[in-house]
N, CA, C and O atoms as a MOPAC input file, in Angstrom:
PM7 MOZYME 1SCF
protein

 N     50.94400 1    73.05000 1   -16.98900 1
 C     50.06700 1    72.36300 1   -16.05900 1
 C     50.92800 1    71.56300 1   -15.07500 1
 O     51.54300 1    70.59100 1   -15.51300 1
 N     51.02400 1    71.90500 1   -13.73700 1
 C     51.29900 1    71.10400 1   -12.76300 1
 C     51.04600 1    70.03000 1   -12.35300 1
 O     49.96900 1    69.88600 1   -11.77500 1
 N     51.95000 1    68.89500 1   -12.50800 1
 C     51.50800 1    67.46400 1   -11.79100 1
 C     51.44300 1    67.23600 1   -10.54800 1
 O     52.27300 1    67.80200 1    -9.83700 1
 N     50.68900 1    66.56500 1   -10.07900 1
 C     50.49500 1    66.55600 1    -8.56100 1
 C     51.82500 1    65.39000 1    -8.03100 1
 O     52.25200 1    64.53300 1    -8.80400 1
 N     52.26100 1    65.53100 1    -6.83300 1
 C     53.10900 1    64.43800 1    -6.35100 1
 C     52.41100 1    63.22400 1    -6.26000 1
 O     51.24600 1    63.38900 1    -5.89600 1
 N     52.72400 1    62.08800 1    -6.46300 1
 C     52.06700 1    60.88800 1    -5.98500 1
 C     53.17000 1    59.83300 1    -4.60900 1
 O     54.21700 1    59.21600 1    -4.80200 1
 N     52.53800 1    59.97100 1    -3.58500 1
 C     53.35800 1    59.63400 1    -2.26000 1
 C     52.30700 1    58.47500 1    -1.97400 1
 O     51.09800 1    58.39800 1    -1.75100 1
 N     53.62800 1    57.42500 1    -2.12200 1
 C     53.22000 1    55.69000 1    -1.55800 1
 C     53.32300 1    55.65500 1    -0.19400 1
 O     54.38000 1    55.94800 1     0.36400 1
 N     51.85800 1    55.16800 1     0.69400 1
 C     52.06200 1    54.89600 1     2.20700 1
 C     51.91400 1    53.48900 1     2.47600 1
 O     51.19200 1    52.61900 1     1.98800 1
 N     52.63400 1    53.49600 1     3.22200 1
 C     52.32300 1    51.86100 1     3.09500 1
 C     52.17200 1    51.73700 1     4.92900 1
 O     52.64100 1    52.50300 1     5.77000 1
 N     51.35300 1    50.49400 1     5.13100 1
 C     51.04800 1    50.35800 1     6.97100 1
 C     51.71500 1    49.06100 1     7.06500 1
 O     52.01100 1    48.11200 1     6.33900 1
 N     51.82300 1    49.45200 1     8.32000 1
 C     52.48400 1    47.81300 1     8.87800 1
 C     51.02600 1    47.12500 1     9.36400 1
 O     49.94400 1    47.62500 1     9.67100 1
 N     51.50700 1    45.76000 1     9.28600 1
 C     50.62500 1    44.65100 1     9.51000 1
 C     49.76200 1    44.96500 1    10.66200 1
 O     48.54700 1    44.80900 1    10.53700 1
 N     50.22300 1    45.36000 1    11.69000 1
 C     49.32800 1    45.70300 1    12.48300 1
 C     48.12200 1    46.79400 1    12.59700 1
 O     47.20200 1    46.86000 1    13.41200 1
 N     48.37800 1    47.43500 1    11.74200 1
 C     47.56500 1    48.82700 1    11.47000 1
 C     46.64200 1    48.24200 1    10.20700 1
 O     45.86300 1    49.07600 1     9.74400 1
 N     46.63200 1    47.57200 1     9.89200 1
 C     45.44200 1    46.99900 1     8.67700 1
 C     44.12300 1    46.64200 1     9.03700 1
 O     44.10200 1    45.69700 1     9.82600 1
 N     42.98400 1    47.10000 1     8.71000 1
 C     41.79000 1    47.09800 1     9.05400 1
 C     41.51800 1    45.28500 1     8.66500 1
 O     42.11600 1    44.86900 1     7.67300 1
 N     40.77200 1    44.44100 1     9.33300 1
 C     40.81600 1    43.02700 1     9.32500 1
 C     39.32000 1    43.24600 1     8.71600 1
 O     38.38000 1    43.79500 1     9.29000 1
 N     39.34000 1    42.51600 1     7.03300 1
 C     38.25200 1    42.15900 1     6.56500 1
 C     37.31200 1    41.96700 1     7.37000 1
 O     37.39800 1    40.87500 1     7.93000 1
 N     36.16900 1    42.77400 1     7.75600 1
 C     34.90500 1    42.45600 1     8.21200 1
 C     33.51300 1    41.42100 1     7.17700 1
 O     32.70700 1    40.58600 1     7.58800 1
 N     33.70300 1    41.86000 1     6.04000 1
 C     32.93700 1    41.02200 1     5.31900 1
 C     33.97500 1    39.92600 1     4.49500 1
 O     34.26600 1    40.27000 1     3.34900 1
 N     34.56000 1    38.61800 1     4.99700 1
 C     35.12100 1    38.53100 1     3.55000 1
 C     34.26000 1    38.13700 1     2.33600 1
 O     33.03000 1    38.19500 1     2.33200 1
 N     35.25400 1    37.61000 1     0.99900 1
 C     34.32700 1    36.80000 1    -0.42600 1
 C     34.34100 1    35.21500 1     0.52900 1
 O     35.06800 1    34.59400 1     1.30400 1
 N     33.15200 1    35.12300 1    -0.07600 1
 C     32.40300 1    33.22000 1     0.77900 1
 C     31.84900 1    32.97600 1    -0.89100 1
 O     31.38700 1    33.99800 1    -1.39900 1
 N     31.85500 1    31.77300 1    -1.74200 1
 C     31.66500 1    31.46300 1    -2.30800 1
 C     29.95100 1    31.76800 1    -2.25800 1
 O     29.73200 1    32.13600 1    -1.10400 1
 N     28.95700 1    31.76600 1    -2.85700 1
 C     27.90100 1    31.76000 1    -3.22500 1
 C     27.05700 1    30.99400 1    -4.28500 1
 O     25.94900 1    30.51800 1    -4.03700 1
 N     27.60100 1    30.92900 1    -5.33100 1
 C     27.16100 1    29.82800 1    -6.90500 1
 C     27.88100 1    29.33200 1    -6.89300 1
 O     28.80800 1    29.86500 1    -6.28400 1
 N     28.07600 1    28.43700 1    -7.27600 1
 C     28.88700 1    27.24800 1    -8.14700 1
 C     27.67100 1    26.39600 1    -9.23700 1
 O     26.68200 1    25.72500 1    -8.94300 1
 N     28.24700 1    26.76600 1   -10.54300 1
 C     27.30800 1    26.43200 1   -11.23500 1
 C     28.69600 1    25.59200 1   -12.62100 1
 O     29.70800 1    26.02300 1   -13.17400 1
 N     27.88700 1    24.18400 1   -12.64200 1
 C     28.85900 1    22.95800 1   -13.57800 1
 C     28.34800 1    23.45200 1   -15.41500 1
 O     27.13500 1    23.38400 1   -15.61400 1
 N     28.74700 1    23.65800 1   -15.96700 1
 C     27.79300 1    24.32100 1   -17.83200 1
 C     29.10000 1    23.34600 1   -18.36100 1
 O     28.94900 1    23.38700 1   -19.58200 1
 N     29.90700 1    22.77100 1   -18.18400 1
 C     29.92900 1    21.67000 1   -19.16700 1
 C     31.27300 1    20.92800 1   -18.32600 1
 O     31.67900 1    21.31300 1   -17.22900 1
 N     31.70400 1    20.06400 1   -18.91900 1
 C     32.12700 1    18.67200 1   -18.74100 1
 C     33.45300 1    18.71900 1   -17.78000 1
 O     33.78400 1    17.88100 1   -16.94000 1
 N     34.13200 1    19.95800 1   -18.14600 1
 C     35.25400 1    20.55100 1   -17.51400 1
 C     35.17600 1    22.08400 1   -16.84200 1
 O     36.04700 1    22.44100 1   -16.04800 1
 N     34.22700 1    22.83600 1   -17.16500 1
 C     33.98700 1    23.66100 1   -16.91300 1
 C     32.75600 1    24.09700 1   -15.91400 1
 O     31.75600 1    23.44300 1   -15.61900 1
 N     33.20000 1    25.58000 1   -15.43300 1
 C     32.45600 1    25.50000 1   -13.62700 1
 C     32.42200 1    27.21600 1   -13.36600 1
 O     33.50300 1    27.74000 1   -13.09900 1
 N     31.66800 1    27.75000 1   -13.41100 1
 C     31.28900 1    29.08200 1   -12.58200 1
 C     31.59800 1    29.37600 1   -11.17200 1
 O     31.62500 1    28.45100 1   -10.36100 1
 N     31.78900 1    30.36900 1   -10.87900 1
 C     31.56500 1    30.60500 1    -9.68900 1
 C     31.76900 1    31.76100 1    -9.52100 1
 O     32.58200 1    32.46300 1   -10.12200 1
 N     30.44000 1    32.30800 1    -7.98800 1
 C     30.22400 1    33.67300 1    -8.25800 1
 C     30.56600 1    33.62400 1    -6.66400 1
 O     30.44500 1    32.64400 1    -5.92900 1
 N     30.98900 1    34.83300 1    -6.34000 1
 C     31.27500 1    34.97800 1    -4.95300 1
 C     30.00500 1    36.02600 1    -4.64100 1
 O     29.21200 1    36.47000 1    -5.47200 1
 N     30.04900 1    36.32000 1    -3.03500 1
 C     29.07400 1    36.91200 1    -1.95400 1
 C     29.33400 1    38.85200 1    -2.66200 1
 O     28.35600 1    39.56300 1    -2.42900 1
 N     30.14500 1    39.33900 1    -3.18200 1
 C     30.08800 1    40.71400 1    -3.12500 1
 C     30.28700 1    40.97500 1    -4.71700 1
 O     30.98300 1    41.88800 1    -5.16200 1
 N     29.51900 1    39.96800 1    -5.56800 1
 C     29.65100 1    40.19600 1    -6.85300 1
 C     28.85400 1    41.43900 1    -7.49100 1
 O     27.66200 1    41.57900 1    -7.21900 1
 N     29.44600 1    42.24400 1    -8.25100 1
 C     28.34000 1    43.49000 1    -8.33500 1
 C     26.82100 1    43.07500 1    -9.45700 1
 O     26.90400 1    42.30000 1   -10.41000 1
 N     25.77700 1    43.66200 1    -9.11900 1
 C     24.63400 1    43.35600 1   -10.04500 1
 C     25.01900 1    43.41200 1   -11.18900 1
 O     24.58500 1    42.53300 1   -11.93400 1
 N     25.72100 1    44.17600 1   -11.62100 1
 C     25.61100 1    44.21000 1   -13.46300 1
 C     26.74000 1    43.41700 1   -13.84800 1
 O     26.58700 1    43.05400 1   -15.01500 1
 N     27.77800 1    43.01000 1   -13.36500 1
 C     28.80500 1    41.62300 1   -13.38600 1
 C     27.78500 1    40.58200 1   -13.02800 1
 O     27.43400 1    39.88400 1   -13.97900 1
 N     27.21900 1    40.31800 1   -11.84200 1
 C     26.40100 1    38.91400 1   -12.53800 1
 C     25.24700 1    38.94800 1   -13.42900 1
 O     25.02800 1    37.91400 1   -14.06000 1
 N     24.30600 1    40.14900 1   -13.63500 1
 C     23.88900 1    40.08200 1   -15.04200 1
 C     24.18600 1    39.79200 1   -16.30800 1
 O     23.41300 1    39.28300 1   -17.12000 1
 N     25.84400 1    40.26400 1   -16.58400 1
 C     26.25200 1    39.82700 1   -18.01700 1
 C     26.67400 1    38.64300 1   -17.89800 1
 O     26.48100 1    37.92400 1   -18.87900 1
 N     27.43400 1    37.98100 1   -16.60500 1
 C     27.56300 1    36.35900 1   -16.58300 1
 C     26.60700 1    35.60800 1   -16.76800 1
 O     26.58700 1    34.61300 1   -17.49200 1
 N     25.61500 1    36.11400 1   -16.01400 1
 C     23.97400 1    34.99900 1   -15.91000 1
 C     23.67700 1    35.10300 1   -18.06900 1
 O     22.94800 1    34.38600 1   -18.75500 1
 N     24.28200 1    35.87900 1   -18.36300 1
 C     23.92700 1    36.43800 1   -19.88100 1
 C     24.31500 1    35.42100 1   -21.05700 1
 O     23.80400 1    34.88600 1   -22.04100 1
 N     25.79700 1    35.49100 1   -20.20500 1
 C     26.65400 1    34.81600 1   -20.78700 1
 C     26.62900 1    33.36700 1   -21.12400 1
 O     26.99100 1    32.65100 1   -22.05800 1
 N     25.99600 1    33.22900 1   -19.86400 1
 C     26.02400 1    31.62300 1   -19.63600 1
 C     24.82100 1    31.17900 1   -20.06900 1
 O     25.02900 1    30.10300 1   -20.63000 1
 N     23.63100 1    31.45900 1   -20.09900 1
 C     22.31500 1    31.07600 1   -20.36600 1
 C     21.90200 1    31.90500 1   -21.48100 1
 O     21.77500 1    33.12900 1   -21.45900 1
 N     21.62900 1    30.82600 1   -22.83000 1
 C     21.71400 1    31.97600 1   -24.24500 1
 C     20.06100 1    32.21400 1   -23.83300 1
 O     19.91100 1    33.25500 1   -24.47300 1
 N     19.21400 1    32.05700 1   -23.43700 1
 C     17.74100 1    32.59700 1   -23.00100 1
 C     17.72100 1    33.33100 1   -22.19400 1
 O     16.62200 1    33.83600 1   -21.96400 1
 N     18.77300 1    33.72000 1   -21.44500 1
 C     18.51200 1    34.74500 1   -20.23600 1
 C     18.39000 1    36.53800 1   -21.00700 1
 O     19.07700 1    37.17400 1   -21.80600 1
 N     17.20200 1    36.78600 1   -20.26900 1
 C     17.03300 1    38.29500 1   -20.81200 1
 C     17.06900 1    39.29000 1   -19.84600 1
 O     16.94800 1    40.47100 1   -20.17100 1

């Protein structure tokens, strides 16, 4: 079985597409004394489902 080549490209700074959406904070949520959540703007649904899960033992 033949392996395929794997060829690294790399761009110069100028050729880099400039984040159109960036991460912007969204939650910030305090659950105890030292401790602090936070969910950013492009979090996927089923990552903040198991957090919201995580964090709230009633959440269904």
């Amino acid at each position: 079985m033949d392996k395929p080549d794997i060829v690294r490209i790399k761009l110069d700074e100028e050729h880099r597409r400039p984040d159109l959406n960036p991460s912007t904070k969204a939650l910030q949520i305090k659950i105890g004394s030292n401790k602090t959540v936070v969910v950013y703007n492009h979090i996927q649904g089923y990552i903040l489902d198991a957090l919201m899960k995580a964090v709230f033992n009633d959440a269904h």
